[in-house]
N, CA and C atoms of all chains as a GROMACS GRO file, in nm:
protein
  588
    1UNK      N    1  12.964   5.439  -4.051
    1UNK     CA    2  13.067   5.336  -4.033
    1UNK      C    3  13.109   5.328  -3.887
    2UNK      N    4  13.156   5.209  -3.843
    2UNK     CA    5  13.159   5.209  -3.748
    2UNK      C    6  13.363   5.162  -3.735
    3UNK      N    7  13.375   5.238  -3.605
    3UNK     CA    8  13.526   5.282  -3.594
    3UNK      C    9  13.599   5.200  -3.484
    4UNK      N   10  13.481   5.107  -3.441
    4UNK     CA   11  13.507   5.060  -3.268
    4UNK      C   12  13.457   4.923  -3.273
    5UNK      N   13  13.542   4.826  -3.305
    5UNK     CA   14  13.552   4.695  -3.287
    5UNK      C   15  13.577   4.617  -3.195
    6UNK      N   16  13.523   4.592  -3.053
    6UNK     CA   17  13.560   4.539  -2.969
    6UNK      C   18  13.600   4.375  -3.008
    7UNK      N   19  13.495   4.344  -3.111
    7UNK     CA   20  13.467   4.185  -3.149
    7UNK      C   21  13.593   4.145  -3.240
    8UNK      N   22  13.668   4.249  -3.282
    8UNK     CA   23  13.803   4.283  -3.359
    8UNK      C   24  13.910   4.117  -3.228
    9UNK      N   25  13.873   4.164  -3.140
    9UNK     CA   26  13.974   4.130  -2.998
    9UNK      C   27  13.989   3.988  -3.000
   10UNK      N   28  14.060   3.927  -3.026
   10UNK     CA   29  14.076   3.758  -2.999
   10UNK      C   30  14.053   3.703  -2.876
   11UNK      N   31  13.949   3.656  -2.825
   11UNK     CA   32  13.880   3.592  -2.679
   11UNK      C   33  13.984   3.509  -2.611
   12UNK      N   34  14.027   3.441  -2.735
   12UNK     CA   35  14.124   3.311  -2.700
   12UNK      C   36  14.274   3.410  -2.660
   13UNK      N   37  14.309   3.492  -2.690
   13UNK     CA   38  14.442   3.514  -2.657
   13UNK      C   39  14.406   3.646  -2.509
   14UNK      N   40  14.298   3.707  -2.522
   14UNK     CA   41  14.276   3.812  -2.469
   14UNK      C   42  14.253   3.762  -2.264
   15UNK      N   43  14.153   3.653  -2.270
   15UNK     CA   44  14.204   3.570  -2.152
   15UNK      C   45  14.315   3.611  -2.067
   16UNK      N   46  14.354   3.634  -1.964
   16UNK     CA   47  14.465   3.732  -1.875
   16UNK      C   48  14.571   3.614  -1.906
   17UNK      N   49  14.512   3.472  -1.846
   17UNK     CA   50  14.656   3.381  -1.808
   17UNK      C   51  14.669   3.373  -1.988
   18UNK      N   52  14.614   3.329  -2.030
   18UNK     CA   53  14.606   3.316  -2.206
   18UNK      C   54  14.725   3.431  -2.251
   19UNK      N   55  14.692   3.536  -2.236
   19UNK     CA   56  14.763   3.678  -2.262
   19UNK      C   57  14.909   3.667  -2.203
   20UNK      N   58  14.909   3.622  -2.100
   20UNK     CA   59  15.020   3.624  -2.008
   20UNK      C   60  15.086   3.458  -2.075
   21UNK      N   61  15.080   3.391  -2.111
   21UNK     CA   62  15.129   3.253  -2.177
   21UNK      C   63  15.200   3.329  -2.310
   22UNK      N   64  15.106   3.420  -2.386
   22UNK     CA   65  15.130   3.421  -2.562
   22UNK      C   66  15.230   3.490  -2.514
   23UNK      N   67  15.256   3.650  -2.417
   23UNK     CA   68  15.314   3.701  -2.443
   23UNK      C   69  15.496   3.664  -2.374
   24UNK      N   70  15.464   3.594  -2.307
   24UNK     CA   71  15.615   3.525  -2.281
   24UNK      C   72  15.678   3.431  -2.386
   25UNK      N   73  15.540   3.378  -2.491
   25UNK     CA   74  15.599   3.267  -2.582
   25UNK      C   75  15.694   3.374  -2.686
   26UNK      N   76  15.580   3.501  -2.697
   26UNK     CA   77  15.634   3.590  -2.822
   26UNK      C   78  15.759   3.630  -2.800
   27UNK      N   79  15.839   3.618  -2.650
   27UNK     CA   80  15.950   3.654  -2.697
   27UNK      C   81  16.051   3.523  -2.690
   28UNK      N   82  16.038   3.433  -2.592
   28UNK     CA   83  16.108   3.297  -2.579
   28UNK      C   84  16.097   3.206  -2.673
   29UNK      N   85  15.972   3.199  -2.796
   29UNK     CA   86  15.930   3.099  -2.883
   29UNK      C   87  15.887   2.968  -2.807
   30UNK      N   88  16.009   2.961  -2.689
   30UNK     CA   89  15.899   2.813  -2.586
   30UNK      C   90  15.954   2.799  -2.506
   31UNK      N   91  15.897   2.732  -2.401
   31UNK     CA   92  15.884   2.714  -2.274
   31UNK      C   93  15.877   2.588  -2.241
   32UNK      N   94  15.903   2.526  -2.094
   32UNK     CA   95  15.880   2.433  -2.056
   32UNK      C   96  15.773   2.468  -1.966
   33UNK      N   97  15.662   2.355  -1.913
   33UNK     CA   98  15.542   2.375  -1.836
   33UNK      C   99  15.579   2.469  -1.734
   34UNK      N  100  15.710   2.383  -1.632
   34UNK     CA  101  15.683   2.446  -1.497
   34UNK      C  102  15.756   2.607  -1.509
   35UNK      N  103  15.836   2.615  -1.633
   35UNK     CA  104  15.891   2.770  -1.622
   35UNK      C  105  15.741   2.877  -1.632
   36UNK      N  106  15.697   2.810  -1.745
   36UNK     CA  107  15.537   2.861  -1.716
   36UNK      C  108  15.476   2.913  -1.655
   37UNK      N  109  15.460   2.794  -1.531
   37UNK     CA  110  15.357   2.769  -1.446
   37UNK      C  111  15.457   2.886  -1.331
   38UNK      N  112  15.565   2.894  -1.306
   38UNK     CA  113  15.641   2.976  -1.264
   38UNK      C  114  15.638   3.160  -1.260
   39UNK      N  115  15.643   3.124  -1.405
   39UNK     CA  116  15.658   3.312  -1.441
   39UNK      C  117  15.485   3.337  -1.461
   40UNK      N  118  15.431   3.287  -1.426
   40UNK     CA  119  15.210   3.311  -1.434
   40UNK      C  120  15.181   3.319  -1.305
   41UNK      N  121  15.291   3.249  -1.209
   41UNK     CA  122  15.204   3.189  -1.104
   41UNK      C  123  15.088   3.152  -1.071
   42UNK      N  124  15.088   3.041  -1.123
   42UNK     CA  125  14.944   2.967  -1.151
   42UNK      C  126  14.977   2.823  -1.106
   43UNK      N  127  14.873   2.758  -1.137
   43UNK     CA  128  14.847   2.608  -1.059
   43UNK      C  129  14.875   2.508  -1.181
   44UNK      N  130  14.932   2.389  -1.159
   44UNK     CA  131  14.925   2.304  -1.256
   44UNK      C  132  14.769   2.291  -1.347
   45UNK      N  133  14.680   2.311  -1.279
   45UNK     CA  134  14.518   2.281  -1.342
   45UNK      C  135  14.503   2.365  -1.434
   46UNK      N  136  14.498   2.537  -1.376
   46UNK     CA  137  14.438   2.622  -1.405
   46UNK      C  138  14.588   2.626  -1.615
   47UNK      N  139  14.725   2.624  -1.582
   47UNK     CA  140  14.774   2.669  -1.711
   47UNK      C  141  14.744   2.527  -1.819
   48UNK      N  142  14.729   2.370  -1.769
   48UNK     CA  143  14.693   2.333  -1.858
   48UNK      C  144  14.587   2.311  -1.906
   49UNK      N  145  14.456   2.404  -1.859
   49UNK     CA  146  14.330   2.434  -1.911
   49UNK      C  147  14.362   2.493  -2.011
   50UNK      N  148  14.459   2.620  -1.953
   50UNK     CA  149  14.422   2.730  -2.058
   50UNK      C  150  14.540   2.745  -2.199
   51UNK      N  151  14.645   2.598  -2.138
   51UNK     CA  152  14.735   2.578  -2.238
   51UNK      C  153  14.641   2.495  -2.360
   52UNK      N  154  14.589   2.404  -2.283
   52UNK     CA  155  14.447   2.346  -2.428
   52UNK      C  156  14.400   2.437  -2.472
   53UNK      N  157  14.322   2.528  -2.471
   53UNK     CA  158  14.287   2.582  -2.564
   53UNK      C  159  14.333   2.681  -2.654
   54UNK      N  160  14.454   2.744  -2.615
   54UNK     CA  161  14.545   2.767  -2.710
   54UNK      C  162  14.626   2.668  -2.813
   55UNK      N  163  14.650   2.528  -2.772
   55UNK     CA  164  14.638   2.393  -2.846
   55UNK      C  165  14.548   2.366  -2.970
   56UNK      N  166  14.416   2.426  -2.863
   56UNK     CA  167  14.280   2.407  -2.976
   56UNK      C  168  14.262   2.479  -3.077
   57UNK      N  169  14.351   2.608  -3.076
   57UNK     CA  170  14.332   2.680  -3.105
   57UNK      C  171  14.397   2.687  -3.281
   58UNK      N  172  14.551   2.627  -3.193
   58UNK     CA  173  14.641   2.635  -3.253
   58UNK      C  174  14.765   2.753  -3.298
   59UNK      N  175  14.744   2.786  -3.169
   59UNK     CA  176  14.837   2.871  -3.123
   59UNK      C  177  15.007   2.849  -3.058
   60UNK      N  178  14.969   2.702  -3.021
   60UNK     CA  179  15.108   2.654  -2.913
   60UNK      C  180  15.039   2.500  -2.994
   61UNK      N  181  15.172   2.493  -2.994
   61UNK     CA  182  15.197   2.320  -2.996
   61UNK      C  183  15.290   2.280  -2.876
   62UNK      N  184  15.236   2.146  -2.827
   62UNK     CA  185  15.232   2.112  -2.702
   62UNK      C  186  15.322   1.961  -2.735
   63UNK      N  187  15.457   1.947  -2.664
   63UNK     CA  188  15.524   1.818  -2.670
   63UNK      C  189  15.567   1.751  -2.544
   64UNK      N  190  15.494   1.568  -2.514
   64UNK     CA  191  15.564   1.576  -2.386
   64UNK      C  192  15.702   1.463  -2.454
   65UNK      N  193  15.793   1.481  -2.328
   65UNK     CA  194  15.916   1.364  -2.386
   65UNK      C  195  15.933   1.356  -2.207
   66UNK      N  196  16.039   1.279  -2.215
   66UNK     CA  197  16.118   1.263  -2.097
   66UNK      C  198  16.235   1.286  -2.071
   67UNK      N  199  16.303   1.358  -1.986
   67UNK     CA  200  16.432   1.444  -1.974
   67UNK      C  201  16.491   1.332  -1.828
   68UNK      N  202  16.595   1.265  -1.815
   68UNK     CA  203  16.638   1.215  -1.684
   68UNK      C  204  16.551   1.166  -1.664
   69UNK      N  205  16.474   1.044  -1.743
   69UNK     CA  206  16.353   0.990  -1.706
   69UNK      C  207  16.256   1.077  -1.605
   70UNK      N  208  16.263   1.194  -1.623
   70UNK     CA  209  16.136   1.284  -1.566
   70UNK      C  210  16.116   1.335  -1.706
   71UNK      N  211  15.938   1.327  -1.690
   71UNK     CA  212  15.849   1.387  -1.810
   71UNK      C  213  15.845   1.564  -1.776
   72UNK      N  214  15.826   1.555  -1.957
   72UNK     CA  215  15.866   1.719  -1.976
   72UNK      C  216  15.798   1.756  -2.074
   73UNK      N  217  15.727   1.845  -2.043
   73UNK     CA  218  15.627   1.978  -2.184
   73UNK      C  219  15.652   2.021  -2.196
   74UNK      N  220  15.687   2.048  -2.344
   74UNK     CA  221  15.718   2.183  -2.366
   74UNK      C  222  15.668   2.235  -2.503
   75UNK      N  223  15.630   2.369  -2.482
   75UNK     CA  224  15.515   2.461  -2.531
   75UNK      C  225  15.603   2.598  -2.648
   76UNK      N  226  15.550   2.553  -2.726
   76UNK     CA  227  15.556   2.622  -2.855
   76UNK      C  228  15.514   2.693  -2.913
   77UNK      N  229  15.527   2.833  -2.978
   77UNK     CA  230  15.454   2.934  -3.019
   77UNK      C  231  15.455   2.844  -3.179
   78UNK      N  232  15.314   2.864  -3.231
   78UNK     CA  233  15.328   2.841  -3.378
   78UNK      C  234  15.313   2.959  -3.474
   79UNK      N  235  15.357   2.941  -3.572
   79UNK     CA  236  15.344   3.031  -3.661
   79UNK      C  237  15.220   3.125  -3.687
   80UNK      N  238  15.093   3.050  -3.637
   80UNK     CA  239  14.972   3.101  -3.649
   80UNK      C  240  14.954   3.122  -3.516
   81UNK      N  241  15.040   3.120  -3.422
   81UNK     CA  242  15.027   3.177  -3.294
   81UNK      C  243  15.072   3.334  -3.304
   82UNK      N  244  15.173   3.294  -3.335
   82UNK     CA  245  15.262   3.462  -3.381
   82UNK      C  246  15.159   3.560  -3.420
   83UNK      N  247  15.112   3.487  -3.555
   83UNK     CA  248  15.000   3.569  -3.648
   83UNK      C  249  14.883   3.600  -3.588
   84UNK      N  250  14.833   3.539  -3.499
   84UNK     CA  251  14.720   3.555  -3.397
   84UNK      C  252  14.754   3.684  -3.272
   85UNK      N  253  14.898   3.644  -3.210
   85UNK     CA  254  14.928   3.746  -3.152
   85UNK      C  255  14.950   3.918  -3.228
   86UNK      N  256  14.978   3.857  -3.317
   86UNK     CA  257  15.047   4.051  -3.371
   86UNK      C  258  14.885   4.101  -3.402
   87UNK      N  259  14.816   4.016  -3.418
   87UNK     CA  260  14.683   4.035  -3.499
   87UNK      C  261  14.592   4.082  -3.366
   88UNK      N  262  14.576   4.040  -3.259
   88UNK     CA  263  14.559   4.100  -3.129
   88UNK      C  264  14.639   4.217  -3.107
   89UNK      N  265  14.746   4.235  -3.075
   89UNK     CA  266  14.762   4.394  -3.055
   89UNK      C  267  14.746   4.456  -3.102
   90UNK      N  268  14.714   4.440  -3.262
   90UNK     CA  269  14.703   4.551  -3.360
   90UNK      C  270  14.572   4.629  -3.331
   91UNK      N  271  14.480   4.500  -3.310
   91UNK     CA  272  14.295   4.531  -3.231
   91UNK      C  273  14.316   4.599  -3.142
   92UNK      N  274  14.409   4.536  -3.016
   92UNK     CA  275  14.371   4.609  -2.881
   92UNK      C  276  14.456   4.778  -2.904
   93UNK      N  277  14.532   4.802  -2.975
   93UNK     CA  278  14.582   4.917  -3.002
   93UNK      C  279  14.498   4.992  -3.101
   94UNK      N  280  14.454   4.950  -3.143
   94UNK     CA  281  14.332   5.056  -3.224
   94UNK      C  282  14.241   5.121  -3.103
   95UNK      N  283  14.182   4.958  -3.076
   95UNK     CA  284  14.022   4.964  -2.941
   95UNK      C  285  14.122   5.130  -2.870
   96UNK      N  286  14.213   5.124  -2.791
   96UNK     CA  287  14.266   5.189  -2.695
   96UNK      C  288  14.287   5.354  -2.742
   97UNK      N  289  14.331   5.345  -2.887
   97UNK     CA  290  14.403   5.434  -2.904
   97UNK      C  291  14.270   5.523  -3.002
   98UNK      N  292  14.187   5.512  -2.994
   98UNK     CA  293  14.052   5.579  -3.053
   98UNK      C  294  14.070   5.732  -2.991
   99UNK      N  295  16.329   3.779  -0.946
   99UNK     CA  296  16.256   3.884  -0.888
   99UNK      C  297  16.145   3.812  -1.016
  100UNK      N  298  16.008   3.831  -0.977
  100UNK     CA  299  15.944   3.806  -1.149
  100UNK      C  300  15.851   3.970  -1.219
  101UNK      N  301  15.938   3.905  -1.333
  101UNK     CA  302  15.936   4.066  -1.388
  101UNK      C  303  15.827   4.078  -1.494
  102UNK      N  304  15.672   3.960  -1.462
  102UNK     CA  305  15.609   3.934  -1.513
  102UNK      C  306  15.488   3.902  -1.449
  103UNK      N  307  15.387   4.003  -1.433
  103UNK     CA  308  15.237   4.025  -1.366
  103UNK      C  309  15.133   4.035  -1.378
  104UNK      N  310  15.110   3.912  -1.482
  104UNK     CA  311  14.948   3.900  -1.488
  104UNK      C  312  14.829   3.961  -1.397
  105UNK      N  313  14.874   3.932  -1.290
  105UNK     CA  314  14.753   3.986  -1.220
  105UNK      C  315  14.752   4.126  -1.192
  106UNK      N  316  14.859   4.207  -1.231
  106UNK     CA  317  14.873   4.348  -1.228
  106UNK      C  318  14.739   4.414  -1.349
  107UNK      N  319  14.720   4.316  -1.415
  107UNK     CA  320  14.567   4.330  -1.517
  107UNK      C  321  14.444   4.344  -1.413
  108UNK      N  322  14.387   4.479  -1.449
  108UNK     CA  323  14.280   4.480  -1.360
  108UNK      C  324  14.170   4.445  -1.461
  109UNK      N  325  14.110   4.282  -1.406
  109UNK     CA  326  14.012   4.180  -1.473
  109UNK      C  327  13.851   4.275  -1.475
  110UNK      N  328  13.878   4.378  -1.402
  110UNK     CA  329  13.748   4.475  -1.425
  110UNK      C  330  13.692   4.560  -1.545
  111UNK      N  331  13.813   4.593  -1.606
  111UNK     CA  332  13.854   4.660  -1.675
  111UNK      C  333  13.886   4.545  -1.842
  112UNK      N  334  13.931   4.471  -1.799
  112UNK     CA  335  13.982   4.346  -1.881
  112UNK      C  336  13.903   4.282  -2.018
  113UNK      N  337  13.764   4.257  -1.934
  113UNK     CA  338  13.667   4.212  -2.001
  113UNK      C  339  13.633   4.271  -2.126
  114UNK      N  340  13.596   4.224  -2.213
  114UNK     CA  341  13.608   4.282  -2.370
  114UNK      C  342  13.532   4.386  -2.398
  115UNK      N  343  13.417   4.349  -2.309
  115UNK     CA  344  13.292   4.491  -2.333
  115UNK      C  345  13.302   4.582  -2.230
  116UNK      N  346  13.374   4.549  -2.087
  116UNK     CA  347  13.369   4.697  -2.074
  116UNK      C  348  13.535   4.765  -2.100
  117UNK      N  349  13.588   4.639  -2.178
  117UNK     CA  350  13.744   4.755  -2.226
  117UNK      C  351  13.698   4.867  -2.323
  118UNK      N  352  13.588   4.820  -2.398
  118UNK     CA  353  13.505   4.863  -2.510
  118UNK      C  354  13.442   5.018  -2.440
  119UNK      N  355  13.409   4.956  -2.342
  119UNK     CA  356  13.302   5.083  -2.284
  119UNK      C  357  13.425   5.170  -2.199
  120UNK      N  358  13.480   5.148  -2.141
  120UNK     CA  359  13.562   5.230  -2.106
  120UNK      C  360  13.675   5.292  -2.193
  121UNK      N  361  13.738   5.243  -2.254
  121UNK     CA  362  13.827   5.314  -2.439
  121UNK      C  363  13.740   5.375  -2.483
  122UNK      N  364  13.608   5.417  -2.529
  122UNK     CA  365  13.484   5.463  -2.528
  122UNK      C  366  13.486   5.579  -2.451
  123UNK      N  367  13.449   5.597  -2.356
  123UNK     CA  368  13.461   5.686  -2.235
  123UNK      C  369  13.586   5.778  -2.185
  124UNK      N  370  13.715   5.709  -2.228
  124UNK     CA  371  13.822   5.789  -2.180
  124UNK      C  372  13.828   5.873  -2.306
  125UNK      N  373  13.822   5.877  -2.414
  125UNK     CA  374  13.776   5.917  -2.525
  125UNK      C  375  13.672   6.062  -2.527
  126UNK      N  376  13.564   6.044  -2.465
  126UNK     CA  377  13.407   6.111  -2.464
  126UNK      C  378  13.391   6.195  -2.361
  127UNK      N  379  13.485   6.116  -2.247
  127UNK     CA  380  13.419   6.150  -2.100
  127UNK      C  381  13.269   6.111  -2.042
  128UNK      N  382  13.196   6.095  -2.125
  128UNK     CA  383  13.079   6.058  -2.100
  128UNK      C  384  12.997   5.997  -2.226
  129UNK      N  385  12.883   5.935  -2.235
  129UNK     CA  386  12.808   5.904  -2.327
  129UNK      C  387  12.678   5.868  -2.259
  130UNK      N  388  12.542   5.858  -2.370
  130UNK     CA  389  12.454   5.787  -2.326
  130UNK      C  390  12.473   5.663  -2.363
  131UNK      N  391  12.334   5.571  -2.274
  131UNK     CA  392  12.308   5.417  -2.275
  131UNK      C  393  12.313   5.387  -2.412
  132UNK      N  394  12.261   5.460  -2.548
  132UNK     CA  395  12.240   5.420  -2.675
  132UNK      C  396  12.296   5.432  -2.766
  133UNK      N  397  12.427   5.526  -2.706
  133UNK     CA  398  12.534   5.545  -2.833
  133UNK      C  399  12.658   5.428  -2.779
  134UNK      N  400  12.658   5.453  -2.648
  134UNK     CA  401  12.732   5.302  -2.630
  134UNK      C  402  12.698   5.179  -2.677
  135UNK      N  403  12.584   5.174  -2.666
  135UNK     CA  404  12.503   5.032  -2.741
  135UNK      C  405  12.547   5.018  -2.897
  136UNK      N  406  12.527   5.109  -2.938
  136UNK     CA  407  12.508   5.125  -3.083
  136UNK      C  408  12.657   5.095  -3.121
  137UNK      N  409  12.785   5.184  -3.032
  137UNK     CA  410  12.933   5.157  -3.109
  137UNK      C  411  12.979   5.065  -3.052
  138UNK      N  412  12.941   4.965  -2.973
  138UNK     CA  413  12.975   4.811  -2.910
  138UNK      C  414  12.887   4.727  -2.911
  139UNK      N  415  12.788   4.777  -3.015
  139UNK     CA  416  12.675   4.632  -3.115
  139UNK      C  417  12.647   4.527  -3.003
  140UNK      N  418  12.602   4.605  -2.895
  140UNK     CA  419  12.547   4.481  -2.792
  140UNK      C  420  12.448   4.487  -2.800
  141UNK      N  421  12.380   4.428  -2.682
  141UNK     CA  422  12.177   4.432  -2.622
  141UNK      C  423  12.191   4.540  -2.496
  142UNK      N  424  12.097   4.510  -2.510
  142UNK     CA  425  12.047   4.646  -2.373
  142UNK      C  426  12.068   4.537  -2.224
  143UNK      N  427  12.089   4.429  -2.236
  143UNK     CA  428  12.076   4.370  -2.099
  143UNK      C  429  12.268   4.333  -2.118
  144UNK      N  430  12.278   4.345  -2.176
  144UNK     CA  431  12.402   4.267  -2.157
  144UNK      C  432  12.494   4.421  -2.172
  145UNK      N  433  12.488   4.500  -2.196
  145UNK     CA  434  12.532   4.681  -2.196
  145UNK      C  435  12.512   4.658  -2.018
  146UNK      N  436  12.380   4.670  -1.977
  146UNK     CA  437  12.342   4.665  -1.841
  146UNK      C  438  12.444   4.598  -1.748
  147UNK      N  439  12.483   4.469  -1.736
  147UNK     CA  440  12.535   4.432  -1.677
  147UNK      C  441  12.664   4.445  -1.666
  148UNK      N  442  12.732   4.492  -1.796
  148UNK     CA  443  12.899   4.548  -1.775
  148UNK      C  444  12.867   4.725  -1.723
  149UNK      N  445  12.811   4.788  -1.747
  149UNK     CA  446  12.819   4.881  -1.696
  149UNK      C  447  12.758   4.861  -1.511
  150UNK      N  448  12.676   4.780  -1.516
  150UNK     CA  449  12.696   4.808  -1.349
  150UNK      C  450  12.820   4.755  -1.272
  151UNK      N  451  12.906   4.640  -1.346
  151UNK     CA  452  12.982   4.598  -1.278
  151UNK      C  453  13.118   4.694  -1.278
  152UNK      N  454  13.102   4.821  -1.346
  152UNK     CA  455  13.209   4.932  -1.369
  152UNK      C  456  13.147   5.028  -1.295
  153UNK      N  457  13.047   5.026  -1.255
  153UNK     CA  458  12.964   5.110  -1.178
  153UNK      C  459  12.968   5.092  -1.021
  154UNK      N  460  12.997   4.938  -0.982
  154UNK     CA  461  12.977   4.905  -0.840
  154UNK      C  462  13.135   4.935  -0.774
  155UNK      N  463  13.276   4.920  -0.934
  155UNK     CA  464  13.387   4.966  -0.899
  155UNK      C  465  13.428   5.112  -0.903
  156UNK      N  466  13.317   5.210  -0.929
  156UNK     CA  467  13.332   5.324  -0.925
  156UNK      C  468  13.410   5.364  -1.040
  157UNK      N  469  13.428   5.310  -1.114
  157UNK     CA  470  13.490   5.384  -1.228
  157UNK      C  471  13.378   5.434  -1.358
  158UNK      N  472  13.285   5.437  -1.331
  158UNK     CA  473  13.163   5.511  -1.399
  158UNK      C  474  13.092   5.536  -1.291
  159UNK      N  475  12.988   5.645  -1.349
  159UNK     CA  476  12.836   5.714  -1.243
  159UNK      C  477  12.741   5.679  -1.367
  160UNK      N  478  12.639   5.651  -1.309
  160UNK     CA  479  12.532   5.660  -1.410
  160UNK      C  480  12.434   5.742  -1.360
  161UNK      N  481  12.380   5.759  -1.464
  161UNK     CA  482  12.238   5.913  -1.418
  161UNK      C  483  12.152   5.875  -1.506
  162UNK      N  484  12.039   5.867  -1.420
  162UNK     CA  485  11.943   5.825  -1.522
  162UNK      C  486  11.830   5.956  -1.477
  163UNK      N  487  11.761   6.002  -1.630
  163UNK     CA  488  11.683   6.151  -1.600
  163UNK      C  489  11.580   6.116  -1.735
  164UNK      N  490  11.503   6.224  -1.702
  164UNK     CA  491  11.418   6.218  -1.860
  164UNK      C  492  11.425   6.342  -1.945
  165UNK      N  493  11.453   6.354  -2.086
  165UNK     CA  494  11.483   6.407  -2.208
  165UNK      C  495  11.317   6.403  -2.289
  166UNK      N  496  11.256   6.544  -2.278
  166UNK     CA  497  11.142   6.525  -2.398
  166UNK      C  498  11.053   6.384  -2.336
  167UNK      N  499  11.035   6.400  -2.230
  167UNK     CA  500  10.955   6.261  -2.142
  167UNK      C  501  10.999   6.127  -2.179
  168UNK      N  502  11.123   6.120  -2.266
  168UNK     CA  503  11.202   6.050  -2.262
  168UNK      C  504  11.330   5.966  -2.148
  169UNK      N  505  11.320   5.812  -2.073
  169UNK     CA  506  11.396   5.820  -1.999
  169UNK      C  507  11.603   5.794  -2.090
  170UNK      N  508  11.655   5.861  -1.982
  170UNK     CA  509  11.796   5.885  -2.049
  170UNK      C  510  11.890   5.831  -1.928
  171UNK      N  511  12.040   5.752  -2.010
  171UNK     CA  512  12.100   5.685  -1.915
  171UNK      C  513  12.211   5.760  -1.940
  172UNK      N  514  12.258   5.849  -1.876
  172UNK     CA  515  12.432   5.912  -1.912
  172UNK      C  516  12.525   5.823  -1.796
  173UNK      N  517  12.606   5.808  -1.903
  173UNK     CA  518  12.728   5.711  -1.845
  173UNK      C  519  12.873   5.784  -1.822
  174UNK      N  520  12.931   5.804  -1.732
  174UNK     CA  521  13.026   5.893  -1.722
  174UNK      C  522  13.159   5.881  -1.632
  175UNK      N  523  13.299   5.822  -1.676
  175UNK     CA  524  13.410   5.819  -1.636
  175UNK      C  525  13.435   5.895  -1.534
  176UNK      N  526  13.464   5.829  -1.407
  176UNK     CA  527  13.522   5.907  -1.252
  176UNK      C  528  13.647   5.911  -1.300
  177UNK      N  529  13.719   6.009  -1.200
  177UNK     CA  530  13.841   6.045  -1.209
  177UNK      C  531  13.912   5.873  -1.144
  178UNK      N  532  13.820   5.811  -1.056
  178UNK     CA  533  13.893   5.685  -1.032
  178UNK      C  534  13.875   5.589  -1.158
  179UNK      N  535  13.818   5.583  -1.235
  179UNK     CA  536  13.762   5.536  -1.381
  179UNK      C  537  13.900   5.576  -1.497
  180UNK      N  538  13.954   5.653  -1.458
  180UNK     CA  539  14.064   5.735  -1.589
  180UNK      C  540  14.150   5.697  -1.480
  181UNK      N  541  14.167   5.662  -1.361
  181UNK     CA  542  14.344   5.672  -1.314
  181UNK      C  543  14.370   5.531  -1.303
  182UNK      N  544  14.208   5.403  -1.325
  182UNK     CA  545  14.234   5.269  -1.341
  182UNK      C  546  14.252   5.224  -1.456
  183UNK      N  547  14.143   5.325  -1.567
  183UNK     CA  548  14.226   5.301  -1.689
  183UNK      C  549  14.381   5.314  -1.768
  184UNK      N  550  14.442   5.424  -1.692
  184UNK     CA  551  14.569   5.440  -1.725
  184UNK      C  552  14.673   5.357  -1.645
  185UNK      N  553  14.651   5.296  -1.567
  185UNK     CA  554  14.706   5.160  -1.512
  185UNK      C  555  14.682   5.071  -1.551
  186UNK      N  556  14.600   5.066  -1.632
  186UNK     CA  557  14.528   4.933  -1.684
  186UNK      C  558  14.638   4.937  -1.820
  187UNK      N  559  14.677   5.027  -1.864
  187UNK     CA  560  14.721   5.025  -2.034
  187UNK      C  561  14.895   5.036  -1.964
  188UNK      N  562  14.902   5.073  -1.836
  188UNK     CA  563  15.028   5.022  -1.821
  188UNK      C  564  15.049   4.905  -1.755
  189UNK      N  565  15.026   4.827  -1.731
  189UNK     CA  566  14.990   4.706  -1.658
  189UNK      C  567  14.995   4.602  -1.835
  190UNK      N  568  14.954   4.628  -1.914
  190UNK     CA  569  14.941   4.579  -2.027
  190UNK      C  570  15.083   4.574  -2.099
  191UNK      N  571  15.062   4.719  -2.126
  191UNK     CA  572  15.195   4.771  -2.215
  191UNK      C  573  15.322   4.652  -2.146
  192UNK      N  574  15.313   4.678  -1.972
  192UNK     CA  575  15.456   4.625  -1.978
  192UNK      C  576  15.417   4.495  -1.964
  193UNK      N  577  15.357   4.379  -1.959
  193UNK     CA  578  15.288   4.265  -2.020
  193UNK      C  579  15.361   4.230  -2.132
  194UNK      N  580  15.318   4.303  -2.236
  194UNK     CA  581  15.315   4.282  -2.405
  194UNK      C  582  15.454   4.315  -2.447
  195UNK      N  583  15.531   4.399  -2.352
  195UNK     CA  584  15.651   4.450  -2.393
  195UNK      C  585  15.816   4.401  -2.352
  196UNK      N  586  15.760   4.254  -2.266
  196UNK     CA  587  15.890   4.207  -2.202
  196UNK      C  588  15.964   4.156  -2.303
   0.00000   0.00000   0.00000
């Protein structure tokens, strides 16, 4: 039997900026883009690449509106985001703790 | 102040197969080319290429010798290999733990 699951590891959340998005959602539930793009320090390009595919994923649900007639995103942990996240540490804490 | 550092993730270390091969290793201290293969269900070329790229950062040595005219690849954690891994799981920890 085998004891060592690397493939256990979610690709989609495991991603650094990916990782660094879930784990600020897991405790805020959501965010607006630029607080985001702020606490990652990252580029407008690079977080809404990697905000799509957590989208795709279905991890974050993604809303734009307009605040003071300035447009505004804002980013949502979903329920199957949550479940995706706890479901990743549980992997990467096994992988580690062998 | 931002109390949140993605890039404090060392992306060397990061990558799924050699988090695999190195959690592996801090574990063993050492292994051959075929038991690593075997408990991270890869190929031999694609084993190859994460271990040299942990190899060119010095956090493994490899030795390659022959066994019974057999050639043999021992793979083996530097002390700089265990003091990036244990930065690496704190660099994480406080990630996952804000």
């Amino acid at each position: 039997m085998k004891s060592f699951d690397i493939h256990a590891i979610d690709e989609i959340i495991h991603g650094r900026l990916r990782l660094g998005i879930m784990a600020y959602l897991i405790g805020a539930g959501s965010a607006d883009f630029n607080t985001l793009k702020q606490h990652l320090e990252t580029t407008d390009g690079n977080l809404s690449v990697h905000l799509r595919k957590l989208e795709d994923a279905r991890y974050v649900s993604i809303e734009k509106s307009f605040k003071d007639r300035k447009p505004r995103t804002e980013v949502r942990l979903t329920d199957e985001g949550r479940k995706a996240f706890i479901s990743y540490l549980d992997s990467l804490t096994k992988l580690i703790s062998q």
